[in-house]
C-alpha positions in Angstrom: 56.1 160.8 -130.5 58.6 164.0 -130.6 57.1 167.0 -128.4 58.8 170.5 -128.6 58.1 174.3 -128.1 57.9 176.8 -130.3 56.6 180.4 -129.5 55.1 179.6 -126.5 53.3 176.4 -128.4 53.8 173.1 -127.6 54.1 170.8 -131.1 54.2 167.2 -131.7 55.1 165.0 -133.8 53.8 161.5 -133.9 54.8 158.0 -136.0 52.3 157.1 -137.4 50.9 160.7 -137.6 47.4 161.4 -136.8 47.8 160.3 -132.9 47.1 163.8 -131.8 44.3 162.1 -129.5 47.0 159.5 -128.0 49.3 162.7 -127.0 46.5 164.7 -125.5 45.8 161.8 -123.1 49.4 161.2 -122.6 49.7 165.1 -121.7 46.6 165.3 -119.9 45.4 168.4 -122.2 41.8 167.7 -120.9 42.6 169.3 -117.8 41.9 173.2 -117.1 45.0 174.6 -115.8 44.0 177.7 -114.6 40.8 176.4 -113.4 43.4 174.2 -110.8 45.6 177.2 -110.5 42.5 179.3 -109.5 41.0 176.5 -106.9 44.7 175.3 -105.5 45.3 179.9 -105.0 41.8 179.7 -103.0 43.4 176.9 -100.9 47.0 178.0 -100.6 47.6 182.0 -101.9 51.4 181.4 -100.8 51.6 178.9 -104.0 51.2 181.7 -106.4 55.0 181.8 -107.0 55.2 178.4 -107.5 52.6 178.6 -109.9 54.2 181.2 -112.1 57.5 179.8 -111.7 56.4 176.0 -113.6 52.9 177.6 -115.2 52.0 174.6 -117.6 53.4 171.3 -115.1 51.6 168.4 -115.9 50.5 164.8 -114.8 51.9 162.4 -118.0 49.4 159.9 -118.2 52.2 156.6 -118.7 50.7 153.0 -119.3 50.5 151.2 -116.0 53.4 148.6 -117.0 55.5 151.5 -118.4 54.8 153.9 -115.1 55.7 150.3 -112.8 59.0 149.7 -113.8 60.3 153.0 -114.5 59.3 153.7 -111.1 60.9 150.8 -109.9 64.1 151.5 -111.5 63.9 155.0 -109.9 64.3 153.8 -106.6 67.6 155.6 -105.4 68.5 156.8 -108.6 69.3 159.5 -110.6 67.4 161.0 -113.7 70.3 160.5 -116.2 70.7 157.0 -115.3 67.0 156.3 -115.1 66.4 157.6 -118.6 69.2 155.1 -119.9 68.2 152.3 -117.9 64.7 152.4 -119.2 65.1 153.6 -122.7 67.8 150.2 -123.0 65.1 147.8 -121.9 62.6 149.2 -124.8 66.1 149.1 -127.7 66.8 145.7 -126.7 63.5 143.9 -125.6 60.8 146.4 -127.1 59.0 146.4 -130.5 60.3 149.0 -133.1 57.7 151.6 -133.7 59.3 153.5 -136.6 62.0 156.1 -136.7 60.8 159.7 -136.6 63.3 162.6 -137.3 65.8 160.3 -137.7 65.2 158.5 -133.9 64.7 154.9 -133.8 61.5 154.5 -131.3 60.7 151.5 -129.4 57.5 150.3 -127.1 58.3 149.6 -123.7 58.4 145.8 -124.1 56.0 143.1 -123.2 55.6 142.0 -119.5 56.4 138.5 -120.4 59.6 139.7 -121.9 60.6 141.3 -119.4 59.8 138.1 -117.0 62.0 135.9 -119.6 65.0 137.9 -118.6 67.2 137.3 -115.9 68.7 140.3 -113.8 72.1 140.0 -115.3 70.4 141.2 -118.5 69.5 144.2 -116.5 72.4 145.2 -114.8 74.7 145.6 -117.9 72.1 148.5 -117.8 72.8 149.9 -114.8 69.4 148.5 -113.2 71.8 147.6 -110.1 70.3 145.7 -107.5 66.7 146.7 -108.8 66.9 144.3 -111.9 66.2 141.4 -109.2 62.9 143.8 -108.5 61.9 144.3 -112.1 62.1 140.8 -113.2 60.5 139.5 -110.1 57.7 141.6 -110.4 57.0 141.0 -114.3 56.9 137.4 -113.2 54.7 137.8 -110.8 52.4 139.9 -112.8 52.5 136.9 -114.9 50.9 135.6 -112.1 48.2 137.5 -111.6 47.2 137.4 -114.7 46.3 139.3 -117.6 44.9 142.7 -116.9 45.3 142.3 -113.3 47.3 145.6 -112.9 44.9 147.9 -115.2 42.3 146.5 -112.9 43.9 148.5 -109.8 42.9 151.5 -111.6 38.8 150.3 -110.2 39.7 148.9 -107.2 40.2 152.3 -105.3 43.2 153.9 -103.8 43.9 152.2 -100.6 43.6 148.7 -102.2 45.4 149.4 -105.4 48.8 150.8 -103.2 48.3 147.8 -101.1 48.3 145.5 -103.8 51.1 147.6 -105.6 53.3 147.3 -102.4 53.2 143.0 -102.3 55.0 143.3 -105.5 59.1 142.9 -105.4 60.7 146.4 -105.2 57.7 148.3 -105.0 57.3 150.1 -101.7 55.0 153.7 -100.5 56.3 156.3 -102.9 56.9 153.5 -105.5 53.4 152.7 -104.8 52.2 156.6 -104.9 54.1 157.4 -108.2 52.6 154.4 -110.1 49.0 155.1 -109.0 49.1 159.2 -110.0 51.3 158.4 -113.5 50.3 155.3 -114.1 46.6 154.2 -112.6 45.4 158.1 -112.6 44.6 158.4 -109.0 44.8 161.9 -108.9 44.9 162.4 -105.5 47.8 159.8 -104.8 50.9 161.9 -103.3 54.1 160.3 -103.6 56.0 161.7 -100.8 59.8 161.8 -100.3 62.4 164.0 -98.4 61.9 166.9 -100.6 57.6 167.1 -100.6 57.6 165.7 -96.7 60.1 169.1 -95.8 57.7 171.2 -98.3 54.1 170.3 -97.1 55.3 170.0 -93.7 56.7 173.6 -93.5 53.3 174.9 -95.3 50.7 172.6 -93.7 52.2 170.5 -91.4 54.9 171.8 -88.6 54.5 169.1 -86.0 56.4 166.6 -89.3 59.1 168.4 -89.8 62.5 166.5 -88.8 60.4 163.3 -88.0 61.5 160.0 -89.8 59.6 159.6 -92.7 57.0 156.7 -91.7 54.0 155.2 -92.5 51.9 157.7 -89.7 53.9 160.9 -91.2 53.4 159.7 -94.8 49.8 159.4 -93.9 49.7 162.5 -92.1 51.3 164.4 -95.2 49.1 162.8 -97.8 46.0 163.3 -95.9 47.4 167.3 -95.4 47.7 167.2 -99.5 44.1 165.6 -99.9 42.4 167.6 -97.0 43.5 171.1 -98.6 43.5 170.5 -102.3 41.5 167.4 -102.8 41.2 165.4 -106.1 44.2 166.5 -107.6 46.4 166.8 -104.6 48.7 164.7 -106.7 49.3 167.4 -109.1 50.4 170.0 -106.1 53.0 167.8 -104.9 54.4 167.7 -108.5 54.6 171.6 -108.3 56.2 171.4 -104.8 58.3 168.7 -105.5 59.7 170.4 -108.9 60.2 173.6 -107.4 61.9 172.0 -104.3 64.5 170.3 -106.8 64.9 173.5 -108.3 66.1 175.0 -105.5 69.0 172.2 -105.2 70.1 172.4 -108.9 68.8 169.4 -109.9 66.8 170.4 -111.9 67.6 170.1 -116.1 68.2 173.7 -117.0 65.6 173.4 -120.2 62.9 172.8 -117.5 63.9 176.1 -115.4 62.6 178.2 -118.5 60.1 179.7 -116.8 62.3 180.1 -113.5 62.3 183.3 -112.5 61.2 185.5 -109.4 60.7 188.7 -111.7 57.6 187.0 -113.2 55.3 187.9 -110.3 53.0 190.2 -112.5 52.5 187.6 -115.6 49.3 186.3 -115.1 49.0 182.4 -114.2 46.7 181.9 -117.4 49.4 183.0 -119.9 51.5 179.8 -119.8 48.9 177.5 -119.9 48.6 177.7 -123.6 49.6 174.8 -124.0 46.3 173.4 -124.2 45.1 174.6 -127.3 48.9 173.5 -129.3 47.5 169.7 -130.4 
């Protein structure tokens, strides 16, 4: 699948073609944006630069296997090296889909391939000390059987992270990230030093500067979930991207719509998107 944007639109490309249905899920086009942007302003009216600044953020909706161990593999990590670690594993171990505009494509591989491996095969791409976590996980989601970790998307949010968090590598935000991208819990709020200094500032004062915890995770989430409910997850994305921003490290192609002079372009403009596929 090859996405790109063109006057405002947001085209795709798929191999084979006709999978415009696959990349609508995957892009979560079912969701009205400026129906969210209108609740999340009746929660929060100081969000409305935010808003304008990344109009048209979305939730990717990732397989669960995919969304596990690219999470894991994020754990202290950077994006460029994140991107190569993860797009190695699916050259070397994944199935080839096809090429499309001249781009080999690859599946993310099987889990059982990826249990078959031993770290070493990892760390030549610059897994680091989390190809011991990938591999140990695959094998024991061998364990568990097939379909075990699509079931966690039934079994509720406080079960699923709990059963997320006994595997190897996998601990709270690890947890949070794979059940909002990957097990679409909504509401799940991966929370890190960026979004616990954001929500913390906005909603929650007595946080800030404390150690971030299970009790001040909790308290954070539950700040997210009380104020914004199902999608809560989808306001720390906006928080968390525009917090990044702020520290540069954010790529410059995603800063597009970055810009404080954009106060009187109405929120519903951007969201286009929706009607591109």
């Amino acid at each position: 699948m090859a996405l790109s944007l063109s006057d405002g639109r947001l085209r795709c490309k798929t191999t084979p073609p006709g999978r415009e249905a696959a990349a609508r899920d995957l892009l979560a086009l079912d969701v009205d944006l400026a129906t969210l942007y209108a609740q999340w302003l009746a929660a929060d009216p100081s969000l409305a630069p935010i808003l304008r600044r990344w109009a048209g953020l979305r939730i990717m909706r990732q397989q669960p296997a995919e969304a596990l161990f690219s999470f894991i593999c994020s754990a202290c990590n950077t994006v460029g090296k994140i991107e190569r670690s993860v797009a190695a594993l699916c050259r070397r171990w994944g199935v080839p889909l096809g090429v499309l505009d001249g781009l080999p494509l690859y599946g993310f591989p099987e889990i059982s391939g990826i249990a078959a491996l031993s770290p070493g095969d990892l760390r030549a791409d610059l897994w680091g000390y989390r190809a011991e976590y990938a591999v140990g996980t695959a094998r024991a989601l061998l364990d568990r059987g097939d379909g075990w970790l699509a079931s966690l998307a039934q079994a509720g949010l406080p079960e699923a992270r709990a059963e997320l968090m006994r595997l190897p590598g996998v601990g709270r935000k690890v947890a949070d990230c794979v059940l909002l991208f990957g097990l679409r819990y909504d509401e799940a709020t991966p929370i890190d030093v960026h979004v616990a200094r954001e929500v913390g500032a906005r909603y929650l004062p007595h946080a800030l500067g404390r150690a971030l915890g299970r009790s001040v995770h909790d308290d954070l989430s539950a700040a997210l979930r009380d104020r914004f409910g199902a999608r809560a997850g989808w306001v720390q994305q906006y928080l968390f991207i525009d917090a990044l921003s702020r520290g540069r490290s954010v790529p410059t192609w995603l800063c597009r719509n970055h810009r404080e002079d954009d106060a009187d372009v109405a929120l519903q403009h951007q969201v286009e998107d929706q009607r591109a596929l």
